[in-house]
Backbone atoms as SQL, in Angstrom:
CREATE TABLE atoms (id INTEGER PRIMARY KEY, chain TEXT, resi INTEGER, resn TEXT, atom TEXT, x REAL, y REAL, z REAL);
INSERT INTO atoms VALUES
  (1, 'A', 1, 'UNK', 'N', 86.141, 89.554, 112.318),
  (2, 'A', 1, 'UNK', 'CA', 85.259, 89.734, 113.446),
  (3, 'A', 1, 'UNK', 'C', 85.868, 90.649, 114.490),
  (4, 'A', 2, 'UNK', 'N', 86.946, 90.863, 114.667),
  (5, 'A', 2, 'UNK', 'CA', 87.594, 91.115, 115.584),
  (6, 'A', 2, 'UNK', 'C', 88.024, 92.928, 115.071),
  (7, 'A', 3, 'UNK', 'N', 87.821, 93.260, 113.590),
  (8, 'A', 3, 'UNK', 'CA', 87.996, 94.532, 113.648),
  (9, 'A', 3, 'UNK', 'C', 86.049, 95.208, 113.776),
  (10, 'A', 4, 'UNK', 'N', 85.610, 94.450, 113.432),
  (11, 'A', 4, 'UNK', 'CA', 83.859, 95.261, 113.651),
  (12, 'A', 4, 'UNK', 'C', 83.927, 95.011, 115.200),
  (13, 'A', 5, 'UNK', 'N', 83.956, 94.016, 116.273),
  (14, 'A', 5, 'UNK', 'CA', 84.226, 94.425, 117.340),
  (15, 'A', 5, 'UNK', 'C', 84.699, 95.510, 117.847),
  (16, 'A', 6, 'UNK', 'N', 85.919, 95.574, 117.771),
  (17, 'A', 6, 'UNK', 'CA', 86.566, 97.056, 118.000),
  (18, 'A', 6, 'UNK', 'C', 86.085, 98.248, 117.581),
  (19, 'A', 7, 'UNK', 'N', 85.338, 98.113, 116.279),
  (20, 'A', 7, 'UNK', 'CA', 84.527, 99.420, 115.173),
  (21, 'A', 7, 'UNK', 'C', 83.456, 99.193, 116.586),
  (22, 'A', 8, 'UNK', 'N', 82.379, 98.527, 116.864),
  (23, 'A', 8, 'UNK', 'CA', 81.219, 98.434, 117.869),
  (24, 'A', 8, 'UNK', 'C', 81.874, 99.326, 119.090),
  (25, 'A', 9, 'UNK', 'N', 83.086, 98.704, 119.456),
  (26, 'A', 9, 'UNK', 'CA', 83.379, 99.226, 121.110),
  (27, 'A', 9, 'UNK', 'C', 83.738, 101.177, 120.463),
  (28, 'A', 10, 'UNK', 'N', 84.004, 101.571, 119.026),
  (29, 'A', 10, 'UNK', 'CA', 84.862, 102.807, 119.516),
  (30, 'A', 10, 'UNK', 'C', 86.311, 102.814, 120.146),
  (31, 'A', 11, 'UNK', 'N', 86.872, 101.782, 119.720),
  (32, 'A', 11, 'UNK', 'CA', 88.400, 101.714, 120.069),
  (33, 'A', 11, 'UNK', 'C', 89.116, 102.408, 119.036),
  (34, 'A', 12, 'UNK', 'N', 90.368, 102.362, 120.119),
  (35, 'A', 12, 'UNK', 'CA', 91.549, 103.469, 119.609),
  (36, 'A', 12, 'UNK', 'C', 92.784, 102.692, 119.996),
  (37, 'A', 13, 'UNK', 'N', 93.343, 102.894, 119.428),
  (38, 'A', 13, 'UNK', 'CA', 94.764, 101.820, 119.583),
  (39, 'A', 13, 'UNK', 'C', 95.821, 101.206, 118.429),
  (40, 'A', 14, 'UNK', 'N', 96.266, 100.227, 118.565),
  (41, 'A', 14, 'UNK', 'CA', 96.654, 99.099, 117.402),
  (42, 'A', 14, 'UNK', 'C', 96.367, 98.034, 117.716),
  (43, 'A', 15, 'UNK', 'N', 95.893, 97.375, 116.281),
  (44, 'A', 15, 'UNK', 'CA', 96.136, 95.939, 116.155),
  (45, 'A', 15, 'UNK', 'C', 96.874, 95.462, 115.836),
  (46, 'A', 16, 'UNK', 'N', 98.083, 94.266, 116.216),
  (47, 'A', 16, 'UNK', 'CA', 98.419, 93.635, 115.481),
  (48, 'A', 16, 'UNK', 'C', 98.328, 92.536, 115.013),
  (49, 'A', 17, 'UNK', 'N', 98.044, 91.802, 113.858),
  (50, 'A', 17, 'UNK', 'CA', 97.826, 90.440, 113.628),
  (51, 'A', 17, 'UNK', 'C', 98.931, 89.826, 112.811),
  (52, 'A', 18, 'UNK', 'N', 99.137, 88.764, 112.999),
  (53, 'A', 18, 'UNK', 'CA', 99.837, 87.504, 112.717),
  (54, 'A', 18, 'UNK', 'C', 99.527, 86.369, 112.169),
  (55, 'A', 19, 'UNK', 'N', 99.526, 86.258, 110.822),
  (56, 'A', 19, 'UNK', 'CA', 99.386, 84.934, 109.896),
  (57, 'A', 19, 'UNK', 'C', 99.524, 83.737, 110.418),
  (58, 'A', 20, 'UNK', 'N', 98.914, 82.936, 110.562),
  (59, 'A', 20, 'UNK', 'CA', 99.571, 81.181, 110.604),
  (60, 'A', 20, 'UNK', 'C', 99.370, 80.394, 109.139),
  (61, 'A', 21, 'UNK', 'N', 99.948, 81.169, 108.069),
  (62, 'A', 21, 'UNK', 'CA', 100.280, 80.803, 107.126),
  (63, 'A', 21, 'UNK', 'C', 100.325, 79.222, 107.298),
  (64, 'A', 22, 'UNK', 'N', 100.107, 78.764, 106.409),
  (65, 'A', 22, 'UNK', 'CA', 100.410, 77.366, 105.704),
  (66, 'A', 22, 'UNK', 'C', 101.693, 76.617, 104.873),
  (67, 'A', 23, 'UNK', 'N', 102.304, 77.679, 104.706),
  (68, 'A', 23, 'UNK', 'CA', 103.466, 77.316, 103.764),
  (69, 'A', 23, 'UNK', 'C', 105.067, 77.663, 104.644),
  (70, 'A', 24, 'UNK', 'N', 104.923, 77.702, 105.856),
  (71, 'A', 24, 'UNK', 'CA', 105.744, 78.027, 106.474),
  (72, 'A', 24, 'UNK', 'C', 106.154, 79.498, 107.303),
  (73, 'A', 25, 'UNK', 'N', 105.477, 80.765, 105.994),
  (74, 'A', 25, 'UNK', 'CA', 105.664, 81.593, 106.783),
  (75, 'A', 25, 'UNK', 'C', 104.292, 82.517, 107.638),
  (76, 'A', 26, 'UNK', 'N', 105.319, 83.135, 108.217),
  (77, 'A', 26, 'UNK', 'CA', 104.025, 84.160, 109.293),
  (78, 'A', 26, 'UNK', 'C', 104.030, 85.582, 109.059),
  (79, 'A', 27, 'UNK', 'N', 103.352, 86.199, 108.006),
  (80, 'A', 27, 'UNK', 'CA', 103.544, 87.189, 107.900),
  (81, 'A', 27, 'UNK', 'C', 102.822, 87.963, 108.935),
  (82, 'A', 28, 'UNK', 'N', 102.607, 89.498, 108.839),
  (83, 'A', 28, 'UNK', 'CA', 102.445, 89.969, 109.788),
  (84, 'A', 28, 'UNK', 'C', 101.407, 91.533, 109.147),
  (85, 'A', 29, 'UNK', 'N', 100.831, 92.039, 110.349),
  (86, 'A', 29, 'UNK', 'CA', 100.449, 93.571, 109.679),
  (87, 'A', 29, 'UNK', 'C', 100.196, 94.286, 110.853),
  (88, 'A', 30, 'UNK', 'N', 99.331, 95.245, 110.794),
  (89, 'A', 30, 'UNK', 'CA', 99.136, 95.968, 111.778),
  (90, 'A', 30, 'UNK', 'C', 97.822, 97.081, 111.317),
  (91, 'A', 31, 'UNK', 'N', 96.845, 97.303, 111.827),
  (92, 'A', 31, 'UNK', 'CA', 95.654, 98.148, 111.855),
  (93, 'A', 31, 'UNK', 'C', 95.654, 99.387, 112.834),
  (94, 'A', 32, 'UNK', 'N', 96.087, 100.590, 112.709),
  (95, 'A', 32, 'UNK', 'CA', 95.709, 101.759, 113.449),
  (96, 'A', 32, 'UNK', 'C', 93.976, 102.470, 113.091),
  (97, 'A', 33, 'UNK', 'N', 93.554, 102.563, 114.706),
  (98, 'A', 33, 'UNK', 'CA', 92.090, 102.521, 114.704),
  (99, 'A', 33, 'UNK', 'C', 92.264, 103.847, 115.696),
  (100, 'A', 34, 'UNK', 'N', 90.758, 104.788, 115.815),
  (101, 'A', 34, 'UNK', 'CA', 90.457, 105.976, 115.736),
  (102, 'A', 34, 'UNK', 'C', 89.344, 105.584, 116.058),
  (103, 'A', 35, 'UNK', 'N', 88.824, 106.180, 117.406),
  (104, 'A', 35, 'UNK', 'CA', 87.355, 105.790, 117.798),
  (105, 'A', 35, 'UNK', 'C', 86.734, 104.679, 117.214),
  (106, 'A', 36, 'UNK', 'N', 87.432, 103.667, 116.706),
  (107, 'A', 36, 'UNK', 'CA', 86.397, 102.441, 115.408),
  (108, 'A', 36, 'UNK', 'C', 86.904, 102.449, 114.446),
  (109, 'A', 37, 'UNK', 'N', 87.319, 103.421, 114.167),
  (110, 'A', 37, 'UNK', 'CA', 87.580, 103.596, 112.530),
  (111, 'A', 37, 'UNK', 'C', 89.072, 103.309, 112.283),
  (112, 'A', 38, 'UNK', 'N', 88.920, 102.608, 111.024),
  (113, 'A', 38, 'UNK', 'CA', 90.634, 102.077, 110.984),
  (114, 'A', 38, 'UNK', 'C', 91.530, 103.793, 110.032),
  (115, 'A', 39, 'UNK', 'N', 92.446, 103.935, 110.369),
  (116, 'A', 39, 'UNK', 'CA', 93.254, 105.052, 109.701),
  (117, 'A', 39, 'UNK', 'C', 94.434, 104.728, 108.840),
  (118, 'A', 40, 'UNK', 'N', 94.756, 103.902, 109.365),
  (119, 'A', 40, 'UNK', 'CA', 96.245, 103.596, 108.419),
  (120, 'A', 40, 'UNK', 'C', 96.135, 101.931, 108.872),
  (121, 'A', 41, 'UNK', 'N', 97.045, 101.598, 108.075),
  (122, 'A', 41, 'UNK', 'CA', 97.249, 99.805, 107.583),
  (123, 'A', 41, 'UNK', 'C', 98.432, 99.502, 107.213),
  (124, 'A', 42, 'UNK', 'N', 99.228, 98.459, 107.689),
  (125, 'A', 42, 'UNK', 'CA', 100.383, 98.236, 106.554),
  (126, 'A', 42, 'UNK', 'C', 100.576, 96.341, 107.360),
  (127, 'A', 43, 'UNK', 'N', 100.614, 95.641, 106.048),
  (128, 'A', 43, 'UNK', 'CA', 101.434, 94.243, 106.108),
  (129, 'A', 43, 'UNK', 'C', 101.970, 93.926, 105.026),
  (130, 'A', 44, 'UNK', 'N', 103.524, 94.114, 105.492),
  (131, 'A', 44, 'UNK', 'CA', 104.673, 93.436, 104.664),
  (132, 'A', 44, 'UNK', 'C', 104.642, 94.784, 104.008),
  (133, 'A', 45, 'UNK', 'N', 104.651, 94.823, 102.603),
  (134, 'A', 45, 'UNK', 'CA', 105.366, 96.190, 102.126),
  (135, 'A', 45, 'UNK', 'C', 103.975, 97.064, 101.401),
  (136, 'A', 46, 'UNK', 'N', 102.656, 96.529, 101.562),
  (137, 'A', 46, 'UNK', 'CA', 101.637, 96.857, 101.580),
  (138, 'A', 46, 'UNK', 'C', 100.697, 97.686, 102.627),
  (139, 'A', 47, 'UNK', 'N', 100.487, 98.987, 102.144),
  (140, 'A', 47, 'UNK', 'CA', 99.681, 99.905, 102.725),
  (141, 'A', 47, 'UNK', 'C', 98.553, 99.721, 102.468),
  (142, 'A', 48, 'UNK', 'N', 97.451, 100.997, 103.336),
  (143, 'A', 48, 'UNK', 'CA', 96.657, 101.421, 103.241),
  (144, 'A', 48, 'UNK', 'C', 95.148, 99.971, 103.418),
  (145, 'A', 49, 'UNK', 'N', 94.538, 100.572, 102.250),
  (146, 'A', 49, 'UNK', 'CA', 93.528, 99.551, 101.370),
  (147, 'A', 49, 'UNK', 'C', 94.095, 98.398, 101.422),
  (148, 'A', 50, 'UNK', 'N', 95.099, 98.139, 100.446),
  (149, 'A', 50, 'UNK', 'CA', 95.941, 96.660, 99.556),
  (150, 'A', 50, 'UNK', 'C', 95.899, 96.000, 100.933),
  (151, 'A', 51, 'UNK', 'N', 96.457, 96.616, 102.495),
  (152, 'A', 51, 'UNK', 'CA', 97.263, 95.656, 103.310),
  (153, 'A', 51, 'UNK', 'C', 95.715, 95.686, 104.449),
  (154, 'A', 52, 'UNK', 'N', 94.754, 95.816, 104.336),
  (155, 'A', 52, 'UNK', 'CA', 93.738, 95.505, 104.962),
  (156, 'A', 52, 'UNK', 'C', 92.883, 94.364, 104.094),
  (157, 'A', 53, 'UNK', 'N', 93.107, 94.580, 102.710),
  (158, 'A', 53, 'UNK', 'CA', 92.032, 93.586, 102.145),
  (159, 'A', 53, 'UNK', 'C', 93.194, 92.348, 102.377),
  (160, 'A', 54, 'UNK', 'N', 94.651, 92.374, 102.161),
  (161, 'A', 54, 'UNK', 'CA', 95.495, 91.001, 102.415),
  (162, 'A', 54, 'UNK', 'C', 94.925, 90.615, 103.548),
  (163, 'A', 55, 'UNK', 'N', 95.130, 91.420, 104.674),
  (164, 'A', 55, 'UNK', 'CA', 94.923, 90.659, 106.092),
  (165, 'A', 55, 'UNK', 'C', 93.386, 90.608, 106.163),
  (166, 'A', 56, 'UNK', 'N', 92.746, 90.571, 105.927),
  (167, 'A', 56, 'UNK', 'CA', 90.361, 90.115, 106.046),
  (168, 'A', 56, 'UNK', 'C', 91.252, 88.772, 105.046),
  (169, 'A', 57, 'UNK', 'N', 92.123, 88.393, 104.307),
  (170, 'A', 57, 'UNK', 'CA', 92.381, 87.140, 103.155),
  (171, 'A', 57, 'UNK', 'C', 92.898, 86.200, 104.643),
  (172, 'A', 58, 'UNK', 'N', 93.493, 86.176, 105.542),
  (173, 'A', 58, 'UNK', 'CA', 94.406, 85.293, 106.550),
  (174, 'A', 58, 'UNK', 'C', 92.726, 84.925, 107.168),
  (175, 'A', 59, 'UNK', 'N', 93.606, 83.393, 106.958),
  (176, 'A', 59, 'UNK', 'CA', 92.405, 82.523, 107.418),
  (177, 'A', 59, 'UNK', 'C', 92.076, 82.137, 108.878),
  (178, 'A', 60, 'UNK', 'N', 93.941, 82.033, 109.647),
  (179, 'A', 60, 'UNK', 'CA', 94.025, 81.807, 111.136),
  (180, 'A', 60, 'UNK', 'C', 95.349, 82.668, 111.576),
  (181, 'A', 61, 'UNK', 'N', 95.775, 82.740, 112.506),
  (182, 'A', 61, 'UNK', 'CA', 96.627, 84.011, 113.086),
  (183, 'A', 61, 'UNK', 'C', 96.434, 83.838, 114.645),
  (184, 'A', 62, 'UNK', 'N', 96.934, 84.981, 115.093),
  (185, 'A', 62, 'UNK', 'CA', 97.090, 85.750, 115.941),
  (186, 'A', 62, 'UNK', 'C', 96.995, 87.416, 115.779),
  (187, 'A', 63, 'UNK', 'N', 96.542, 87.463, 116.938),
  (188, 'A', 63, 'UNK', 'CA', 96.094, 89.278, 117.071),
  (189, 'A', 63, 'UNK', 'C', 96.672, 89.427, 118.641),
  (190, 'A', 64, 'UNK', 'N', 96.620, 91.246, 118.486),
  (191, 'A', 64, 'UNK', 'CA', 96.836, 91.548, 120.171),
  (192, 'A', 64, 'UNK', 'C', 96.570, 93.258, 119.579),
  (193, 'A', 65, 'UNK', 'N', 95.872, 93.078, 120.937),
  (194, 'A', 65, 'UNK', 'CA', 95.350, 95.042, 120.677),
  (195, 'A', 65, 'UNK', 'C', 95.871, 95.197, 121.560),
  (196, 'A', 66, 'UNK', 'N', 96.332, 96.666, 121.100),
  (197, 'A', 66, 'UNK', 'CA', 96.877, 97.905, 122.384),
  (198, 'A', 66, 'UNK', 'C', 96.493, 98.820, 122.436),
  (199, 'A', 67, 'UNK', 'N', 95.616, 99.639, 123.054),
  (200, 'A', 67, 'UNK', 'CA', 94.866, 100.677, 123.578),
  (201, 'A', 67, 'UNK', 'C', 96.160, 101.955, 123.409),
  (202, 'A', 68, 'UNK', 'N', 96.163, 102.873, 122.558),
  (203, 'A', 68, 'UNK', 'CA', 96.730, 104.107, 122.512),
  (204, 'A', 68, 'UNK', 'C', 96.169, 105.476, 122.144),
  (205, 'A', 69, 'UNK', 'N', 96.606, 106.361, 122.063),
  (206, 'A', 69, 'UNK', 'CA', 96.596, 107.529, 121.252),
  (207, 'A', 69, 'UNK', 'C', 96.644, 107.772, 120.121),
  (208, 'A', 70, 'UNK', 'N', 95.574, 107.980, 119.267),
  (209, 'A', 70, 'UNK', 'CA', 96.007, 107.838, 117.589),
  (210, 'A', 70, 'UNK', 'C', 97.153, 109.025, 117.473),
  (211, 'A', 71, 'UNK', 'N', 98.161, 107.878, 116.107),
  (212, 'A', 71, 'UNK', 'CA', 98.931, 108.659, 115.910),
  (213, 'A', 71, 'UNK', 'C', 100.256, 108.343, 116.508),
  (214, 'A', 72, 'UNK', 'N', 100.401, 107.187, 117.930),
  (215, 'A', 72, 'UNK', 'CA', 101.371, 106.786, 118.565),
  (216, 'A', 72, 'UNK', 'C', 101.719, 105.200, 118.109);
């Protein structure tokens, strides 16, 4: 919900989100966005595609956006 939000507003920035895994650990990723549009992806040693469809799989977490410059 929280990346079609951002796709709606036309944001630019990063996301980062944070697993509350179940098994102890918290993995982690990160979404670089472009007017809405996501550009690059990576959680854990997974890019692109692979590390956006892992993180839409995390059931609860944490997030925090930061408003930047694509590319920073």
């Amino acid at each position: 919900e929280i990346v079609q939000l951002l796709h709606t507003r036309n944001a630019t920035g990063r996301l980062t989100l944070a697993s509350s895994a179940e098994d102890g650990s918290s993995p982690s990723g990160f979404l670089l966005l472009s007017d809405g549009e996501v550009y690059a992806a990576e959680a854990g040693s997974a890019r692109a595609e692979k590390a956006v469809f892992r993180m839409l799989d995390w059931q609860r977490g944490d997030f925090h956006f930061e408003p930047c410059e694509p590319g920073l």
